[in-house]
N, C-alpha and C positions, 0 to 999 in steps of 0.2 A: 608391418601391414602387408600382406599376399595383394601380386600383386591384382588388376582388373578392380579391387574396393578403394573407393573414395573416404576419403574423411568428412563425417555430417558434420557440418559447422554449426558451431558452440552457438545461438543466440542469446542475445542478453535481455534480459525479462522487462519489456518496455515500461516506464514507472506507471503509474496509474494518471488516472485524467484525472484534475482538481476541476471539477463544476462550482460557479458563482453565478449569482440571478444580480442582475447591474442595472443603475439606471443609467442615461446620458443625458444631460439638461444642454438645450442648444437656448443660451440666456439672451436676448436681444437687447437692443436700445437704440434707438434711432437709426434703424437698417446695417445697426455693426452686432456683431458675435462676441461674446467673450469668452477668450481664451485664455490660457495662460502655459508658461513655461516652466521648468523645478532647475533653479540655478546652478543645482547641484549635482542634476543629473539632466545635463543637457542633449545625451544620445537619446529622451526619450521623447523630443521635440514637441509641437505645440497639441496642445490638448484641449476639453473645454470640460468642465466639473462632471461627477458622476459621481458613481462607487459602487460597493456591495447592498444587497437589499438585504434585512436580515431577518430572520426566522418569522414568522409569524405578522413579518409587515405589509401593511398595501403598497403598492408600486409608486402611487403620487407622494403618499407620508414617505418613501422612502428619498425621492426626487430631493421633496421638501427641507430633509434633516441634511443629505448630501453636499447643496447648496450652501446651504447656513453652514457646514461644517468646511466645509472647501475655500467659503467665499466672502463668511460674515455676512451674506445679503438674504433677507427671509420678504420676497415679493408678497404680496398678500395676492395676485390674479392667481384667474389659473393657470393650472400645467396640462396643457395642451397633449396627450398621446400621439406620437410621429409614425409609430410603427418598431418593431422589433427584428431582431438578425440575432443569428448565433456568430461567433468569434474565437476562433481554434487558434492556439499558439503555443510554441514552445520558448522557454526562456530558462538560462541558468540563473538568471540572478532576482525574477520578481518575487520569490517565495519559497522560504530554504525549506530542502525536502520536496521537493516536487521540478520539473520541469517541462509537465502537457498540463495544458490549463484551456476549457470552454467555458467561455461568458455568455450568456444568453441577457442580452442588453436591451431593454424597452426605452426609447427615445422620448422626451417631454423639450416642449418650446414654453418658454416662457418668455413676456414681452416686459420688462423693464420701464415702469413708468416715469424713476428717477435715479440718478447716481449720483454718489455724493464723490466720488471721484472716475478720471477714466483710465486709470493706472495706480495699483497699489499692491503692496507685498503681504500675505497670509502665509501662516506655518499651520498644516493640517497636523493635528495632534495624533492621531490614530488610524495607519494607515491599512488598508488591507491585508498587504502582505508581510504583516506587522514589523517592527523596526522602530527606528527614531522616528520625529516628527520630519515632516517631506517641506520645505521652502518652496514655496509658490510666488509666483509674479504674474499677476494678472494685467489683462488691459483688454481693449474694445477695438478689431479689425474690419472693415468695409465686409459684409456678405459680398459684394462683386467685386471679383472673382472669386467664386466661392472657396476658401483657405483648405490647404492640404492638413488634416490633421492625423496623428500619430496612431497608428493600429484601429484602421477602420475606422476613427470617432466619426468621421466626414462622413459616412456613408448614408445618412438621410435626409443631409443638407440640400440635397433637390429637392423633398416634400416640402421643407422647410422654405425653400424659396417658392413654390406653389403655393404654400401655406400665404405667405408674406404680399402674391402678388408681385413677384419679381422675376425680372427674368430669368429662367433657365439654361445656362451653357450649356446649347449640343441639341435644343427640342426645337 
């Protein structure tokens, strides 16, 4: 190479973005949330049900089949709309073949009128970023202090305490 020329450096063709439309169920019952954790994959810390909406679904039906599929629990009230956000992230291990991924996530409150337990174990059969089935461990935490959850789930848990009539940290 003469010299005064630079060498253009090589970039490498960023992979594409995987778009998903998600829902997020913030489940209540007696002023506690229910969350839950994957035993098996415990870096991905506490969460609270959702998932993929799929083709041609409405956003409450998909709330609805989410729950049930997540949680065994199928509430008969309604699913409250909290408000929606988009969610950018990169990851090597949620989805082989890809590693940018946008969720555009619409948030539902449902209020729990009973439980038949406050802590129990579900294995989701069919997971998003498909694989085996996922081990779940659920249970019901105090809304106050409102719970840190894992890649933004927390993020509408203030309307949700507005919603509830609870206090808000920080207003």
């Amino acid at each position: 190479m003469s010299e005064g020329m630079r060498e253009t450096p090589v970039r490498k063709p960023r992979p594409e973005i995987r778009f998903r439309r998600k829902v997020v169920i913030y489940a209540t019952w007696h002023e506690k949330l229910l969350i839950f954790t994957e035993p098996d994959f415990p870096e991905v810390g506490v969460q609270v049900p959702g998932g993929t909406v799929e083709d041609g679904e409405e956003l409450e039906a998909a709330a609805r089949r989410e729950l049930l599929e997540e949680t065994g629990l199928a509430p008969p009230g309604a699913f409250e709309p909290l408000g929606e956000m988009t969610y950018v992230f990169q990851s090597e291990t949620f989805e082989r073949g890809a590693v940018r991924f946008q969720h555009h996530r619409t948030f539902f409150h449902v209020a729990l009128d009973d439980v038949a337990a406050e802590n129990w174990a579900w294995t989701e059969q069919t997971p998003d970023g498909g694989g085996p089935p996922i081990r779940m461990a659920f249970s019901f935490v105090p809304l106050l202090p409102p719970p840190v959850l894992f890649g933004r789930l927390d993020a509408l848990l203030p309307e949700l305490l507005v919603r509830l009539d609870l206090e808000v940290p920080g207003r």
